[in-house]
Each structure stands twice: as structure tokens, then as C-alpha cells.
C-alpha positions in Angstrom: -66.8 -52.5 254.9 -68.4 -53.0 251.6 -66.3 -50.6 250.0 -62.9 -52.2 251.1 -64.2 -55.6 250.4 -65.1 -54.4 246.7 -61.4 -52.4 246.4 -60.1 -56.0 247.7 -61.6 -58.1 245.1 -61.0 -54.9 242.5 -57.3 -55.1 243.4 -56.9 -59.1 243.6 -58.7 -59.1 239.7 -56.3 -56.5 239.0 -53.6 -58.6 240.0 -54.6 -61.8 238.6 -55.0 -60.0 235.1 -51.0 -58.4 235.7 -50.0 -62.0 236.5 -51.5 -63.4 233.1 -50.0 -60.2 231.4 -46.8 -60.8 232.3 -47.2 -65.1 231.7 -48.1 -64.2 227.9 -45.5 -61.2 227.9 -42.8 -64.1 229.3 -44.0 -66.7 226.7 -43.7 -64.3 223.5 -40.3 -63.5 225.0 -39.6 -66.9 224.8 -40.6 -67.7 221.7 -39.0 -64.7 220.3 -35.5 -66.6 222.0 -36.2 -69.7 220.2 -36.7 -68.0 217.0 -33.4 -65.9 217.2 -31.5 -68.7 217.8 -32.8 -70.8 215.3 -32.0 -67.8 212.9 -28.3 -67.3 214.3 -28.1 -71.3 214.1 -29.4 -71.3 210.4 -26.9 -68.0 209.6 -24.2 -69.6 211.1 -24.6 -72.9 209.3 -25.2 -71.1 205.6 -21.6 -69.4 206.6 -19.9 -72.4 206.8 -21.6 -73.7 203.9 -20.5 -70.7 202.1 -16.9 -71.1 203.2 -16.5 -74.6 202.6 -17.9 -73.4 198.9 -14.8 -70.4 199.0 -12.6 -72.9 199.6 -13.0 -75.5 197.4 -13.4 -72.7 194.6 -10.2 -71.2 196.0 -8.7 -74.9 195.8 -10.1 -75.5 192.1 -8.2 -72.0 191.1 -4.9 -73.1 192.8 -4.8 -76.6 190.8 -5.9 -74.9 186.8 -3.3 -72.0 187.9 -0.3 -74.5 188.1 -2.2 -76.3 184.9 -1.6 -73.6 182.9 1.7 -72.9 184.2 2.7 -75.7 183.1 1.4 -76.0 179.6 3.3 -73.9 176.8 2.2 -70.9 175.4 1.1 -71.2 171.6 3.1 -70.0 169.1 3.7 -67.0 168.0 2.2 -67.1 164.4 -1.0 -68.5 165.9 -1.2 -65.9 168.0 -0.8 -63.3 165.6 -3.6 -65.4 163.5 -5.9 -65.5 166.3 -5.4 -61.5 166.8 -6.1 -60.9 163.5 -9.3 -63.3 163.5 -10.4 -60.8 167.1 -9.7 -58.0 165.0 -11.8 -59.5 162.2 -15.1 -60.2 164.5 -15.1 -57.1 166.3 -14.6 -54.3 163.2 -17.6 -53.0 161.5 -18.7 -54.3 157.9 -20.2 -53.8 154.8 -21.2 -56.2 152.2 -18.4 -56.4 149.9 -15.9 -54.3 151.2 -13.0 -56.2 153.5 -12.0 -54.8 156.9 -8.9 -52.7 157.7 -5.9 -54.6 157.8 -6.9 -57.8 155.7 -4.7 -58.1 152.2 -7.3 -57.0 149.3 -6.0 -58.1 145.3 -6.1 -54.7 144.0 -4.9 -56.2 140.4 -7.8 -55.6 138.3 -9.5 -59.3 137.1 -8.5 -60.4 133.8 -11.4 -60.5 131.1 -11.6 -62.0 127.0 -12.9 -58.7 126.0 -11.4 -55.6 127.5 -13.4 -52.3 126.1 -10.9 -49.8 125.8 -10.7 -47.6 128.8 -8.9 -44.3 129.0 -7.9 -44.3 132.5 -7.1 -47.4 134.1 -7.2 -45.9 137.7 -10.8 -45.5 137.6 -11.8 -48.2 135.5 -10.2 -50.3 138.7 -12.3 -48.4 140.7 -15.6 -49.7 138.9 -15.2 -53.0 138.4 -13.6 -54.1 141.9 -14.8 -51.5 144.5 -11.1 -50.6 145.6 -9.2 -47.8 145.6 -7.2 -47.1 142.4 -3.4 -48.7 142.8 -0.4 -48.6 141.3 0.2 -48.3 137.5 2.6 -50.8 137.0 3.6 -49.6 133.5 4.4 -46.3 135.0 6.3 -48.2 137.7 8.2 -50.1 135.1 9.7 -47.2 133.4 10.4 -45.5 136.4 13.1 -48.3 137.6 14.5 -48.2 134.5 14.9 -44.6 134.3 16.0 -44.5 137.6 18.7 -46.9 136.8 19.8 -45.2 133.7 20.2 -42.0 135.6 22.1 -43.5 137.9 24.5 -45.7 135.6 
């Protein structure tokens, strides 16, 4: 009779250490519960934070795109200005030289003493940095050979 009463008690411990088991098992479940919800709650609140956000972004948009619509495009030679000014910022320069598509004075400067110089082409080419340019004395009798020829 010892023996049952022992498997008795043995079993009854046995239970009483399930039962606690499954009390701690049901209070983590619990808290797990609480703590997903408060998560979903917290989600679901920075949503609607979000979209209130969306909206009055979307709102903001709406009102500067009939602002604009409304106001009148600048004018077309400020517009060409501002281009050219783009242009201007984004080529690549060296000191001295001027970028592609600015007007350069290609007329060679005007001194008190001019040396004499055999070719005026490259004596152009020295003292501004440029590329040689028309020879306007060579220009000048062509137009008037031209109109001879043709008179």
C-alpha cells in the first residue's frame, strides 16, 4: 500500500507542477496578446498619421499646380538667357579661354606701337589666345572684285 500511496502523491505533485505549467504558459500567452495588439494599435495609428500626411502633401501639390497654371510663362528672350547661363555653369573651363557658344572679339586689340608682323593670322593667335579670323583686307577686295566681275 506504500507503493500506491507514493505513486499517488508522485502523480498529484506531477499534476500540481502541469497545473502551474500551463498558469505561466496561459499568462505569457496573454501577455504576448496585449503586446500584439498594442503593436497593431500603434501600426494602425502611424497609418493614419501617414495618410493624413499624404494628403495634405497631395492637397499642397493641387493648390501650387493651379498656381503655376495660372501665372505666365517668362519670356522668351529670358528664357533663351537663362539657357545660355545653364549652358554656361555646366561646360568645362579653362582659365582664359570662353566656353562654346559665348561671342569671343576676335579683332586683334589696338596698340601705340605695333612691331611689324609678317602674318597677321598668327600674330592674332599670340596675343589674344583665339583662333586666327578673317583678314578683313582680304575680305575687302574680294567684294569689290566680286562686284566688278559681276557689273
Amino acid at each position: 500500500m506504500c507503493s500506491s500511496t507514493q505513486n499517488e502523491i508522485k502523480l498529484v505533485d506531477t499534476y500540481e507542477e502541469i497545473l502551474r505549467q500551463r498558469a505561466e504558459l496561459l499568462e505569457l500567452m496573454e501577455e504576448r496578446r496585449r503586446q500584439r495588439d498594442e503593436q497593431r494599435r500603434r501600426q494602425q495609428e502611424a497609418s493614419q498619421a501617414a495618410r493624413r500626411r499624404n494628403e495634405q502633401l497631395l492637397q499642397d501639390l493641387r493648390r501650387l499646380e493651379e498656381e503655376v497654371r495660372g501665372q505666365q510663362l517668362p519670356r522668351p528672350h529670358l528664357q533663351a538667357l537663362e539657357s545660355r547661363y545653364w549652358a554656361f555653369r555646366q561646360t568645362p573651363r579653362s582659365f582664359g579661354s570662353a566656353p562654346v557658344g559665348w561671342k569671343v572679339n576676335l579683332q586683334p586689340m589696338e596698340r601705340k606701337h605695333r612691331p611689324a608682323e609678317p602674318d597677321r593670322s598668327t600674330a592674332r593667335l599670340k596675343t589674344t589666345g583665339c583662333p586666327p579670323g578673317p583678314n578683313p583686307e582680304r575680305l575687302h577686295s574680294q567684294r569689290y572684285n566680286d562686284a566688278d566681275s559681276t557689273a
